[in-house]
C-alpha positions in Angstrom: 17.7 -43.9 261.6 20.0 -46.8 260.8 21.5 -46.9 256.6 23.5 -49.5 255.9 25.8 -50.3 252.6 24.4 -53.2 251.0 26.9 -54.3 248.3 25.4 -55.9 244.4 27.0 -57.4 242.5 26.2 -57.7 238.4 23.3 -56.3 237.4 21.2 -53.0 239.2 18.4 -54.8 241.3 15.1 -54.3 241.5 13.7 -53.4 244.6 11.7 -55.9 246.0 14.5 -58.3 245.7 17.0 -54.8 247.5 14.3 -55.5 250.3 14.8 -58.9 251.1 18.9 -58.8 250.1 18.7 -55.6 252.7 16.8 -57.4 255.9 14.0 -55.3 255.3 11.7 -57.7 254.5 11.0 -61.2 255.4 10.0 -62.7 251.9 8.7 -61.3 248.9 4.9 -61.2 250.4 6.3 -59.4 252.7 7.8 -56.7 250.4 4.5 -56.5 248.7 2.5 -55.8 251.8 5.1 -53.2 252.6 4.7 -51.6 249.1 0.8 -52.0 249.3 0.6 -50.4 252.7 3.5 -46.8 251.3 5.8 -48.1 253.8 9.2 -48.1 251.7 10.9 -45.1 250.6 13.6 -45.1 247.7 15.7 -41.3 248.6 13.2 -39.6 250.6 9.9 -40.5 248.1 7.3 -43.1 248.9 7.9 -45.6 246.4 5.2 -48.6 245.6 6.4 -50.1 242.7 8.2 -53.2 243.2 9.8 -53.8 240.1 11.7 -50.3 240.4 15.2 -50.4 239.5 17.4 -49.2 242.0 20.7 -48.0 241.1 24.1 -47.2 242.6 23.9 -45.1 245.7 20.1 -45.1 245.8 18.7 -45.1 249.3 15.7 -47.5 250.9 13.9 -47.2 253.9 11.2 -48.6 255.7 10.1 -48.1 259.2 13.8 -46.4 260.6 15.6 -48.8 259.2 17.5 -48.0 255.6 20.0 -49.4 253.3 22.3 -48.3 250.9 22.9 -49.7 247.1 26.6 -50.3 246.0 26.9 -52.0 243.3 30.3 -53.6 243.4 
């Protein structure tokens, strides 16, 4: 599996917007249907809320592929 830092700036994020920010999704539809279908993790847990707030040093993955929240 593949984490990478993804570095915020301001405000924590919420993580369908992480998703996109992150590569791991296309668009926001694309987000949602990885959501919908308990494809995204948030450190370790299945995660299906979109709207979650993710905060410094919190982890995403989806499909092998993971990154890493730094808020700068």
């Amino acid at each position: 599996m593949s984490i990478h830092d993804v570095p915020i700036t301001g405000e924590p994020i919420r993580l369908g917007q992480f998703l996109k920010l992150a590569n791991l999704a296309e668009d926001g539809s694309h987000a949602k249907d990885l959501l919908d279908a308990e494809e995204v993790t948030v450190n370790g847990e299945v995660e299906v809320r979109r709207g979650r707030q993710l905060t410094n040093g919190d982890v995403v993955e989806v499909g092998g592929e993971g990154g890493r929240v730094v808020l700068g």
